[in-house]
BASE-192632 format. One record per residue: x, y, z of N, C-alpha, C in turn; residue in three letters. Coordinates in steps of 0.2 Angstrom, whole numbers. Layout:
<nodes>
- X:Y:Z:X:Y:Z:X:Y:Z:ala
...
</nodes>
This chain:
<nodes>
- 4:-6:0:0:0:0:4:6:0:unk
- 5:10:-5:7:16:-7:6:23:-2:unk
- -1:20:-1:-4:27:2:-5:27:10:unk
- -8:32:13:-9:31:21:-18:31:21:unk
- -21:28:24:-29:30:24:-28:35:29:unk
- -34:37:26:-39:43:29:-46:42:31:unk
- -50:42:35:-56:44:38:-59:50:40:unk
- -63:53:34:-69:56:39:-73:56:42:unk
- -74:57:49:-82:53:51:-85:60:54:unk
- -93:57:57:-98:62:59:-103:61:58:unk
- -107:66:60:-116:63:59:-118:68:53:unk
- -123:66:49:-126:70:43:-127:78:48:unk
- -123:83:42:-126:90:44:-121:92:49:unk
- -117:89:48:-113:92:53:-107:92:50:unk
- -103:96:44:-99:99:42:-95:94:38:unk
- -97:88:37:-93:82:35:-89:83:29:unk
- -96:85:24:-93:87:16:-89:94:15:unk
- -89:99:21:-85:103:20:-78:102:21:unk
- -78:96:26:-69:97:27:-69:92:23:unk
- -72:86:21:-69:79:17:-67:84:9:unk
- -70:88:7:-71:93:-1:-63:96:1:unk
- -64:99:7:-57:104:10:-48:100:8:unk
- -49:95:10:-47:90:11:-42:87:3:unk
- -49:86:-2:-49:81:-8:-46:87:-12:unk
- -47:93:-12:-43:98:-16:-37:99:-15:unk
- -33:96:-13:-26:94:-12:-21:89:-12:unk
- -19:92:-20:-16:84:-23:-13:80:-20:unk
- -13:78:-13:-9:74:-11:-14:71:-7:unk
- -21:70:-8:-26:68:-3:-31:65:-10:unk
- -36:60:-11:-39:59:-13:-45:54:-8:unk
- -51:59:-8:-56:56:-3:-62:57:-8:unk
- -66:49:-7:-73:50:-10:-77:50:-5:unk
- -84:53:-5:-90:55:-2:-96:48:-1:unk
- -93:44:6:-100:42:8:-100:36:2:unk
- -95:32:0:-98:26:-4:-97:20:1:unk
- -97:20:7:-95:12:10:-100:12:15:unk
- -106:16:16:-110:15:21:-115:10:19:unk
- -118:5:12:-116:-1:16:-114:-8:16:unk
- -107:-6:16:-102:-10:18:-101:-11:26:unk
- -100:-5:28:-102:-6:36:-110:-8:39:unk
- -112:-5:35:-119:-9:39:-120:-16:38:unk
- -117:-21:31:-117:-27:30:-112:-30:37:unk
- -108:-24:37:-101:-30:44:-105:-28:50:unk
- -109:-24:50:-113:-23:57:-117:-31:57:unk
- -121:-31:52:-124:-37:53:-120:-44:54:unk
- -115:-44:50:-112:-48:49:-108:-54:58:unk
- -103:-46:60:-104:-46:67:-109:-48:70:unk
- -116:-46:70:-120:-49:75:-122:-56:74:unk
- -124:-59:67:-123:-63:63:-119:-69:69:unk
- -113:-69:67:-107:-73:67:-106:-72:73:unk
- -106:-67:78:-102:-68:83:-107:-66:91:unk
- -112:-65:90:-117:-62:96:-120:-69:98:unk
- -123:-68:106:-125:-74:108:-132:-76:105:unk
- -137:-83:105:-142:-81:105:-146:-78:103:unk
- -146:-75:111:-154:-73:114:-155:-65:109:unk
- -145:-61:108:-147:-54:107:-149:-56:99:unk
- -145:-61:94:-147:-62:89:-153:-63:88:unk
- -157:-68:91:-164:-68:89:-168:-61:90:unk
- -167:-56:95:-170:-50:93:-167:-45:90:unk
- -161:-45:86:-160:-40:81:-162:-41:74:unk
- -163:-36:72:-166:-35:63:-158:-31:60:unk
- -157:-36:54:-151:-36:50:-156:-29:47:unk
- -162:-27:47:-166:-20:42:-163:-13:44:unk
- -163:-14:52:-163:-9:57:-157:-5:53:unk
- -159:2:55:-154:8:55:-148:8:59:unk
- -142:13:59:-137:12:62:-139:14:71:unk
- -138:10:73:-141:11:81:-137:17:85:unk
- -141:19:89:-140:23:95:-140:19:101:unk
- -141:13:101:-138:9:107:-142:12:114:unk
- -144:16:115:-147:18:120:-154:15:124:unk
- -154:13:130:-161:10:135:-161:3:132:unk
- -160:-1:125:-163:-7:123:-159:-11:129:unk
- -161:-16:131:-157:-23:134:-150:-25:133:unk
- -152:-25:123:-144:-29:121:-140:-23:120:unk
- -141:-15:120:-139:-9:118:-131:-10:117:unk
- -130:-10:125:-120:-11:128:-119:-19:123:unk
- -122:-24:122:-117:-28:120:-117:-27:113:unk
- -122:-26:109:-122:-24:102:-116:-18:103:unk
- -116:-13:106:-110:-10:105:-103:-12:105:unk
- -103:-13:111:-95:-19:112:-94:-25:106:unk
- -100:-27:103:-98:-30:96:-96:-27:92:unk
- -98:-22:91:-94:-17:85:-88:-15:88:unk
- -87:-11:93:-82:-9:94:-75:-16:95:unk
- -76:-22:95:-71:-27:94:-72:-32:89:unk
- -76:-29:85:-76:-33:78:-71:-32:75:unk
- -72:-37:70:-64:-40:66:-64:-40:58:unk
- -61:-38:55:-61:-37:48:-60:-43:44:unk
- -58:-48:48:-57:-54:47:-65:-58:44:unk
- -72:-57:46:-75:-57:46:-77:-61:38:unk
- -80:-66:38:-84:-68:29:-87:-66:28:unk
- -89:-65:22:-90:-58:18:-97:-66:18:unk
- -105:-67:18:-108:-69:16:-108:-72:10:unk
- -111:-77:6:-111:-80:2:-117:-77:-3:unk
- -115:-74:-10:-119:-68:-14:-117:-61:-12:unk
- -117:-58:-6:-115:-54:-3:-113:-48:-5:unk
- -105:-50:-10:-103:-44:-14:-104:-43:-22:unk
- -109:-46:-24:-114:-43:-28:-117:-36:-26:unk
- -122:-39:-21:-128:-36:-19:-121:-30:-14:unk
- -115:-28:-14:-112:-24:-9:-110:-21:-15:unk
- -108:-23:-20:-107:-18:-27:-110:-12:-29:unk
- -119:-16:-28:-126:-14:-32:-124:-6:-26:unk
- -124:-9:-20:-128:-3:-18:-121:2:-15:unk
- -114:-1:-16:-108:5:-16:-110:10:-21:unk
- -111:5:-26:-111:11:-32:-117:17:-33:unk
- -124:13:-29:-128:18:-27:-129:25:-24:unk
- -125:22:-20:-124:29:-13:-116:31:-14:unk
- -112:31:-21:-109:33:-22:-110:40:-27:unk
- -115:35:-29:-118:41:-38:-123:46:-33:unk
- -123:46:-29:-125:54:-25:-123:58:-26:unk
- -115:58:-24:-109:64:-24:-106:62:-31:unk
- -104:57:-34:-100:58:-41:-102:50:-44:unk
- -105:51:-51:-104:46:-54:-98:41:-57:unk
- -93:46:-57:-86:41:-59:-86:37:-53:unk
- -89:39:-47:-84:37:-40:-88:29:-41:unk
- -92:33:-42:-99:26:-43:-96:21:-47:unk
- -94:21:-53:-94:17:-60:-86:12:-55:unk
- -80:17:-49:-76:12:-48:-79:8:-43:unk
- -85:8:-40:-87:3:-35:-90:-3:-37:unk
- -90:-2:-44:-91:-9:-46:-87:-15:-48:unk
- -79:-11:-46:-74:-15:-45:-72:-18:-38:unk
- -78:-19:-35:-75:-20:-28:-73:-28:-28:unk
- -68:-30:-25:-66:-38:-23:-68:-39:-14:unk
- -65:-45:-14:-66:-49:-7:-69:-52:-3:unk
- -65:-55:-1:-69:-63:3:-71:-63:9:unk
- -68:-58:12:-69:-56:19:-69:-50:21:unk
- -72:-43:24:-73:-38:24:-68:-35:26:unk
- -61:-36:28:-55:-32:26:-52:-33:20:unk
- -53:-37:18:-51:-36:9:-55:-32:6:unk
- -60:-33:8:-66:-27:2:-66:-19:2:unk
- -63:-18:10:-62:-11:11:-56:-10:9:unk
- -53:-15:9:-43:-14:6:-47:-13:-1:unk
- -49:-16:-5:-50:-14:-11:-53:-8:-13:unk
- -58:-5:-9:-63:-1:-10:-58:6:-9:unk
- -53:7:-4:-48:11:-4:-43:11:-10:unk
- -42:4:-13:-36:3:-18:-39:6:-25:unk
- -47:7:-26:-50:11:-32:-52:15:-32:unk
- -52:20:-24:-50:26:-23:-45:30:-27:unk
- -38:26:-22:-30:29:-25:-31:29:-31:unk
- -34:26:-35:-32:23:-43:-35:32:-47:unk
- -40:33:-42:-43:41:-45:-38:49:-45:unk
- -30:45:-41:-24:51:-38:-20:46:-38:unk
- -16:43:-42:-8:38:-41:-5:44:-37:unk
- -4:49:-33:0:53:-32:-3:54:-25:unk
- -9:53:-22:-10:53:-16:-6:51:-10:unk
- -5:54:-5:-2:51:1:-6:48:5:unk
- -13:52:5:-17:47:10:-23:48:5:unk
- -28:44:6:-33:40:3:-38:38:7:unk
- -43:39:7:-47:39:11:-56:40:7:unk
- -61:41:15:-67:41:13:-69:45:19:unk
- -76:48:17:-80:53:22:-86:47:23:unk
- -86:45:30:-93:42:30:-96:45:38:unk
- -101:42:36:-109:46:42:-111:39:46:unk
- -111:41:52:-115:36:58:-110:30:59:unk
- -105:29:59:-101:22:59:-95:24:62:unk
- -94:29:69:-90:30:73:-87:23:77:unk
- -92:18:79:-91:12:81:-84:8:78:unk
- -83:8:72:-78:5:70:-72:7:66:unk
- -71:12:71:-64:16:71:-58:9:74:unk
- -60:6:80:-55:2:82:-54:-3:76:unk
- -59:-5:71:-60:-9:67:-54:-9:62:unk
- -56:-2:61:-51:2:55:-45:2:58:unk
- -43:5:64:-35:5:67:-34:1:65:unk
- -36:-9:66:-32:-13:67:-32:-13:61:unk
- -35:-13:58:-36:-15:48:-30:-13:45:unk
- -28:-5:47:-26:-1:42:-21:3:48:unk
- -15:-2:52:-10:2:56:-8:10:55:unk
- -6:13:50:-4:18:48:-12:25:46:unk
- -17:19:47:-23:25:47:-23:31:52:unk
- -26:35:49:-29:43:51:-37:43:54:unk
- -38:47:57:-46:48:60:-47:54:60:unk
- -51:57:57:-52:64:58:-61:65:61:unk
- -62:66:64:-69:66:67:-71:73:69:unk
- -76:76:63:-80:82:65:-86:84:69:unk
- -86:89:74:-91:90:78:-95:96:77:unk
- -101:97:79:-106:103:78:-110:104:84:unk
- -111:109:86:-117:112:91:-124:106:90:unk
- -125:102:93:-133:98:90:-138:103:88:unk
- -140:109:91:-142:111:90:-144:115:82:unk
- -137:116:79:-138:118:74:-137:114:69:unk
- -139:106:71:-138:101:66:-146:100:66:unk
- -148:100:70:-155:98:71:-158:104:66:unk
- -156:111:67:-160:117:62:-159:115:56:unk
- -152:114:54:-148:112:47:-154:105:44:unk
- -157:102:49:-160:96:46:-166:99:47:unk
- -170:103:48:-177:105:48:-178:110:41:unk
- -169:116:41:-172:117:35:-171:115:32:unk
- -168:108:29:-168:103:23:-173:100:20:unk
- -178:99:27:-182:95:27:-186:100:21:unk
- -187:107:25:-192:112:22:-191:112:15:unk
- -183:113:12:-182:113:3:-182:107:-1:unk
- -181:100:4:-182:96:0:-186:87:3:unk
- -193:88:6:-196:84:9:-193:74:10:unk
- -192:74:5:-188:68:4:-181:64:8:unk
- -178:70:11:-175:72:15:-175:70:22:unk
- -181:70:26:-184:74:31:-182:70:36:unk
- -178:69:43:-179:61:47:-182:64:52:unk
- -181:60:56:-183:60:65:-178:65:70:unk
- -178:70:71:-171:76:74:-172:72:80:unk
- -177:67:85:-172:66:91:-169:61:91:unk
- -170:57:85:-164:51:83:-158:55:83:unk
- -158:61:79:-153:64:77:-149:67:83:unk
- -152:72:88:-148:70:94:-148:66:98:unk
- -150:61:97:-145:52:103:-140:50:100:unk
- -140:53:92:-133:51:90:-129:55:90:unk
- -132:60:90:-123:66:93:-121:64:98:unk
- -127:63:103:-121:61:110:-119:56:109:unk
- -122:50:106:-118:43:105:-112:45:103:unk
- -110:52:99:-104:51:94:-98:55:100:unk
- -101:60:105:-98:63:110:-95:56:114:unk
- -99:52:115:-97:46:122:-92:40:119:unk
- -92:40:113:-89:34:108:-81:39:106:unk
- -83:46:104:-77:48:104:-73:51:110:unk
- -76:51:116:-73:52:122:-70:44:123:unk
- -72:40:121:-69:32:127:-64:30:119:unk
- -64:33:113:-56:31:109:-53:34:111:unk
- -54:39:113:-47:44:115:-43:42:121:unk
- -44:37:125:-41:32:131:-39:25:123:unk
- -39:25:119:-37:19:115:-27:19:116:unk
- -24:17:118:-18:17:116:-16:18:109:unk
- -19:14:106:-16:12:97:-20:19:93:unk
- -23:24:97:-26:27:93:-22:36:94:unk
- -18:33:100:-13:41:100:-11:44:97:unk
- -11:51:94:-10:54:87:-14:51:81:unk
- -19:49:81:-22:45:75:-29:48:75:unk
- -31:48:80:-40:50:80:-38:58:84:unk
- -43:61:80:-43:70:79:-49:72:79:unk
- -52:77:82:-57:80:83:-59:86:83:unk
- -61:90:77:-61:96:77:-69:98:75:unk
- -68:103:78:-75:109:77:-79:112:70:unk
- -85:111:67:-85:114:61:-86:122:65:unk
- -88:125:70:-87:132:72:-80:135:71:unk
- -76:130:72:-69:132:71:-67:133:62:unk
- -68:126:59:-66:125:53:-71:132:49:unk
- -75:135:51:-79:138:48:-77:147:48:unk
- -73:147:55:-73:153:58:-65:154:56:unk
- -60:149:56:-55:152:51:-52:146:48:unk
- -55:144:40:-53:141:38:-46:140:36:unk
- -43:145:35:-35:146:31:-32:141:40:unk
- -33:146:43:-29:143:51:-30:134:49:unk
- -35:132:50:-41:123:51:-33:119:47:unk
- -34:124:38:-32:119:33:-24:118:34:unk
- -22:122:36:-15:122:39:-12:119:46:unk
- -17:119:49:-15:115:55:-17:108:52:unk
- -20:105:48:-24:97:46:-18:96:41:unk
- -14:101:38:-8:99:34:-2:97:37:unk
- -1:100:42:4:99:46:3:94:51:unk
- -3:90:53:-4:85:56:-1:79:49:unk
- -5:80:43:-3:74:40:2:75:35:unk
- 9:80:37:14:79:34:14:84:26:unk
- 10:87:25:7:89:20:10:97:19:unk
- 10:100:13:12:106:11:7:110:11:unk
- 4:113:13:-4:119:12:-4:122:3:unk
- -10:121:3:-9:121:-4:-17:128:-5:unk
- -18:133:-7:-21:136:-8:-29:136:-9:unk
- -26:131:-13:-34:126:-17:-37:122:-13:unk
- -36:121:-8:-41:118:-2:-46:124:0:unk
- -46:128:1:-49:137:1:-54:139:-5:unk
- -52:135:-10:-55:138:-17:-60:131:-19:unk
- -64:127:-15:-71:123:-17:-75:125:-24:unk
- -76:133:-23:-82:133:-28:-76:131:-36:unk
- -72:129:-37:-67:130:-43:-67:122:-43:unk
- -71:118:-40:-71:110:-40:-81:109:-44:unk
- -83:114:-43:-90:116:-45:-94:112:-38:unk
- -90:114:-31:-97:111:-27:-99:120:-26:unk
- -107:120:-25:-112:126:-22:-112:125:-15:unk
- -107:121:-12:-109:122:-4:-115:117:-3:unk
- -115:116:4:-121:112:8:-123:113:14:unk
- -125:120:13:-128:124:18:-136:126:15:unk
- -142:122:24:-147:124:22:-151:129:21:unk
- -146:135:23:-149:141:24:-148:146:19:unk
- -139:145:17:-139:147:11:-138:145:2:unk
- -138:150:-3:-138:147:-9:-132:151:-11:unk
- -128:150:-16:-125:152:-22:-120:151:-22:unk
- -115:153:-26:-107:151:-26:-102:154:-19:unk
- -102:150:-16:-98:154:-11:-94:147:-7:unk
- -88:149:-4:-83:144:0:-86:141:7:unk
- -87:147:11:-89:142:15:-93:147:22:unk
- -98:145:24:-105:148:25:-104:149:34:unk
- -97:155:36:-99:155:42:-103:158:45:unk
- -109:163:42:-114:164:44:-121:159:48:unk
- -120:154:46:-126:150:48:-123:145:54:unk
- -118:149:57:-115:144:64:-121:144:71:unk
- -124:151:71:-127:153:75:-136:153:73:unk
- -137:151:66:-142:154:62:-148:147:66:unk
- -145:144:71:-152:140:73:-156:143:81:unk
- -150:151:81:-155:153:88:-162:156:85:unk
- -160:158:79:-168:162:75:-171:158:71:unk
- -168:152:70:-172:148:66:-175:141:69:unk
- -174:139:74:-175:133:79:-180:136:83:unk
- -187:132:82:-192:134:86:-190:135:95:unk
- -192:134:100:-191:134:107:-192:128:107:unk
- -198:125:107:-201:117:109:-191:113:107:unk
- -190:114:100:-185:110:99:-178:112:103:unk
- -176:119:104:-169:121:108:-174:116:115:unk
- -178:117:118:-178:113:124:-178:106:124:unk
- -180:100:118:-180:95:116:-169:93:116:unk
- -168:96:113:-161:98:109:-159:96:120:unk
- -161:100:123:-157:102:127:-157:98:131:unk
- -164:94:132:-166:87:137:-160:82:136:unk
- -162:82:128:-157:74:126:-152:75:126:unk
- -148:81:124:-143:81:121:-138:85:129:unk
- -141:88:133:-135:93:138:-135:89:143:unk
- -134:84:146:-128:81:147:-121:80:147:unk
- -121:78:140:-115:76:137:-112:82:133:unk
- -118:88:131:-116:94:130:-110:96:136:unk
- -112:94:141:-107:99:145:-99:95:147:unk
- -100:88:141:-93:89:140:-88:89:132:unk
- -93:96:131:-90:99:125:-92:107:124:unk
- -88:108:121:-90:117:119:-97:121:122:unk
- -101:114:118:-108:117:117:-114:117:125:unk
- -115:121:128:-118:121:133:-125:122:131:unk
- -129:119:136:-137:119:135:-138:125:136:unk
- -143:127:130:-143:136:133:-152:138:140:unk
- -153:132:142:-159:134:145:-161:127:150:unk
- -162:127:155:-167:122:161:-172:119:158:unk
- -173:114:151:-179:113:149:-185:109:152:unk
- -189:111:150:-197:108:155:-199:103:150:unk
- -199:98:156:-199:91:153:-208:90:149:unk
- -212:94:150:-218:94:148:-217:97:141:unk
- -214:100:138:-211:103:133:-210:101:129:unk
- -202:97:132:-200:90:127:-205:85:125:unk
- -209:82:132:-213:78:129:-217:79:124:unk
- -221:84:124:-225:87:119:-221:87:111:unk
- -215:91:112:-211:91:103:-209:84:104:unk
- -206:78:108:-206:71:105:-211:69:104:unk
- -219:69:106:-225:66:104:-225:70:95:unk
- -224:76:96:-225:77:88:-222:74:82:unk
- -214:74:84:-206:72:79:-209:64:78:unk
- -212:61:84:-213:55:83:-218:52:77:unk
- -223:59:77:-230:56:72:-226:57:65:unk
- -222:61:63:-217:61:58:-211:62:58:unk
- -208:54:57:-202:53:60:-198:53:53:unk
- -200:56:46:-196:56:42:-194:49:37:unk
- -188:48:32:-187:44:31:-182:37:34:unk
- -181:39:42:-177:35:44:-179:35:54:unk
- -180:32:58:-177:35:66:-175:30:69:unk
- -171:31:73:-168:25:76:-168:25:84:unk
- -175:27:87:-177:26:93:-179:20:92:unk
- -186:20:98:-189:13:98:-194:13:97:unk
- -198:18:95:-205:21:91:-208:19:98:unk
- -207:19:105:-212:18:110:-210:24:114:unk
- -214:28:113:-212:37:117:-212:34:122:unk
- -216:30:128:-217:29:133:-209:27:136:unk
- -207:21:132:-200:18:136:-197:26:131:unk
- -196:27:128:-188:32:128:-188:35:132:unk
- -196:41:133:-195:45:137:-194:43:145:unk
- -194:38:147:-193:37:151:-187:34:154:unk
- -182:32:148:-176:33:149:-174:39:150:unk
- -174:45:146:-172:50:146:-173:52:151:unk
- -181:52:155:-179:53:164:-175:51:170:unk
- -174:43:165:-170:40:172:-162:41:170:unk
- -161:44:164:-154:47:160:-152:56:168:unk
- -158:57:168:-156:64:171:-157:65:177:unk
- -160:59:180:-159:58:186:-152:55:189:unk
- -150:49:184:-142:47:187:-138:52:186:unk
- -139:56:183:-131:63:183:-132:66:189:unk
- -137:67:192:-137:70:201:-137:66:205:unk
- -140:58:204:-140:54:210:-134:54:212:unk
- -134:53:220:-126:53:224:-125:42:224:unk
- -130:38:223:-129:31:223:-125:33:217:unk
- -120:28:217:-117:25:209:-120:19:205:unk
- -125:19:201:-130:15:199:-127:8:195:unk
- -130:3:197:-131:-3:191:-125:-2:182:unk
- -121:-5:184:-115:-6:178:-121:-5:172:unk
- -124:-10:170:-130:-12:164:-133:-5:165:unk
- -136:-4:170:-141:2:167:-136:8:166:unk
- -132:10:170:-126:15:168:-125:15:159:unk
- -124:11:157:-122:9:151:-127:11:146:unk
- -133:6:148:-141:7:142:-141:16:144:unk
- -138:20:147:-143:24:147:-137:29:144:unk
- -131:30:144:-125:34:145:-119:29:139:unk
- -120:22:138:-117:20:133:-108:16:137:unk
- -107:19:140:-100:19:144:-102:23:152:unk
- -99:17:157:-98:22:164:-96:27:164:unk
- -91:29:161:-85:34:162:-88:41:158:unk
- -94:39:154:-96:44:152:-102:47:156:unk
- -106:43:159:-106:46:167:-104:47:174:unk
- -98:45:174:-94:49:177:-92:55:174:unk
- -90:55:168:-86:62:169:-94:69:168:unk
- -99:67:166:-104:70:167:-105:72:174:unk
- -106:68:178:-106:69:186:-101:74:189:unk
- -95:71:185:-90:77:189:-92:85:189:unk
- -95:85:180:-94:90:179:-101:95:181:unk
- -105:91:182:-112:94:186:-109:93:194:unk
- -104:93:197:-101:93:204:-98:101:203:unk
</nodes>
């Protein structure tokens, strides 16, 4: 392997195509947009598939969405399956046909060439397929140093990647939730098809907050896994693209600055036209995000908020929330990954903000179903101390 991988990760709406675009305009980097989501989903199953006991087997659907782990029973151990899953892993039998059909689908999103190489994918086992699916990447820049992909929801298998790909990179971008959730209501509004469930969409930001806080203790992942801000990447770009060149060895090159000269318009739901990059709408969800939703935003999400930048901006009244999740719920978009029973979530979420002030140290399992990792309510607890 010629080249070093690359990873971008992160949740939809939350700056991803900005810096992977930042990134790909620099000849010494070649990164495609979002063609292996599902390739991961297939080794998610595959994992459960092959290696979960049982009992959790028999209640998982290979259909379901990329999970938020949160309140279910098997939550903690489906997690810990991904997080020690193996690339080693048999690829199913028929399997990368039908993993072809649909890379090359959610590839022709962002670029049909990318598309027409994903139907060169090989392999027997799922790290050979990703070794290939990178190897016709590089084939798009012989001259890349790092080579890589921008993918969404698939935090989980960063250790997956590390071991896969020793010499790998992790660049992992984070957003206010709040302005991920407005960023997704105006999209919904320009383009309905679009539209999902927003408190799916904050359990997975904190999911991405508590999964990126417990790599950062990974030994193997020392200088490898990296967490920056789209506030920051937005608020001085020249600075951003210079610091992420100098992490990967790289010369700054101008043209990471100059996107619209690639012909992308940006992916901002607020704004249109030809322009590089949209620091106006970093704040644009205090005017645009109803109240109901900044107080929803702030039930689920300001816990784990308060172990990052973004503080809850208000004491939200649990009557409020209830009310905007009874509504999110009756149109929950094209995708959610709750449990469609407002009754049990919300009632995790109360017994979620009860343990951050209880002075007992609660039940390991329930710590876990509710918070995903102890330590992530520990350091929550500290930080309400």
């Amino acid at each position: 392997m010629k080249y070093q991988p690359l990873f971008i990760l992160g949740i939809a709406r939350s700056g991803t195509n900005l810096l992977a675009r930042m990134l790909d305009r620099h000849p010494g980097v070649a990164i495609a947009l979002d063609p292996l989501l599902p390739i991961f989903r297939s080794l998610r199953n595959a994992a459960v598939i092959q290696t979960a006991p049982e009992p959790v087997l028999r209640r998982f659907s290979p259909d379901a969405p990329f999970q938020d782990y949160y309140f279910h029973q098997d939550g903690p151990e489906l997690l810990d399956l991904m997080l020690h899953a193996e690339a080693g892993l048999k690829l199913p039998v028929s399997e990368l046909s039908v993993l072809r059909e649909k890379a090359t689908a959610r590839a022709a999103l962002e670029s049909q060439s990318m598309a027409a190489l994903m139907n060169g994918l090989e392999g027997e086992d799922y790290g050979s397929l990703l070794r290939s699916a990178l190897d016709l990447i590089a084939g798009t820049n012989p001259d890349a140093k790092w080579v890589g992909t921008k993918e969404l929801w698939v935090l989980e298998f960063v250790p997956l990647l590390a071991r896969l790909f020793p010499s790998a990179r992790f660049l992992l971008i984070e957003r206010d939730p709040r302005a991920i959730v407005a960023s997704l209501l105006a999209m919904a509004k320009k383009d309905p098809t679009q539209a999902a469930h927003p408190p799916s969409y904050m359990r997975h930001w904190r999911k991405q907050v508590s999964i990126a806080d417990h790599l950062e203790k990974y030994p193997t992942l020392v200088g490898r896994f990296h967490r920056l801000h789209y506030e920051r990447l937005v608020a001085a770009p020249e600075e951003v693209a210079h610091k992420l060149c100098d992490d990967l060895e790289l010369s700054f090159t101008p043209e990471m600055l100059q996107l619209s000269a690639s012909g992308w318009q940006g992916n901002s739901s607020f704004e249109h036209g030809n322009k590089e990059v949209y620091s106006e709408t970093v704040d644009r969800w205090r005017q645009a995000l109803p109240e109901r939703v900044v107080q929803a935003v702030d039930y689920l999400c300001g816990p784990e908020m308060a172990l990052t930048p973004y503080q809850a901006a208000a004491t939200p009244d649990p009557s409020k929330v209830l009310a905007y999740l009874c509504e999110a719920g009756a149109q929950p978009g094209s995708w959610r990954s709750d449990s469609g029973d407002l009754l049990a979530d919300f009632g995790g979420e109360m017994v979620r903000r009860v343990l951050t002030t209880a002075n007992e140290v609660p039940d390991e399992l329930l710590a876990r179903r509710c918070f995903l990792f102890h330590d992530t309510l520990d350091a929550i607890r500290r930080r309400n101390v």
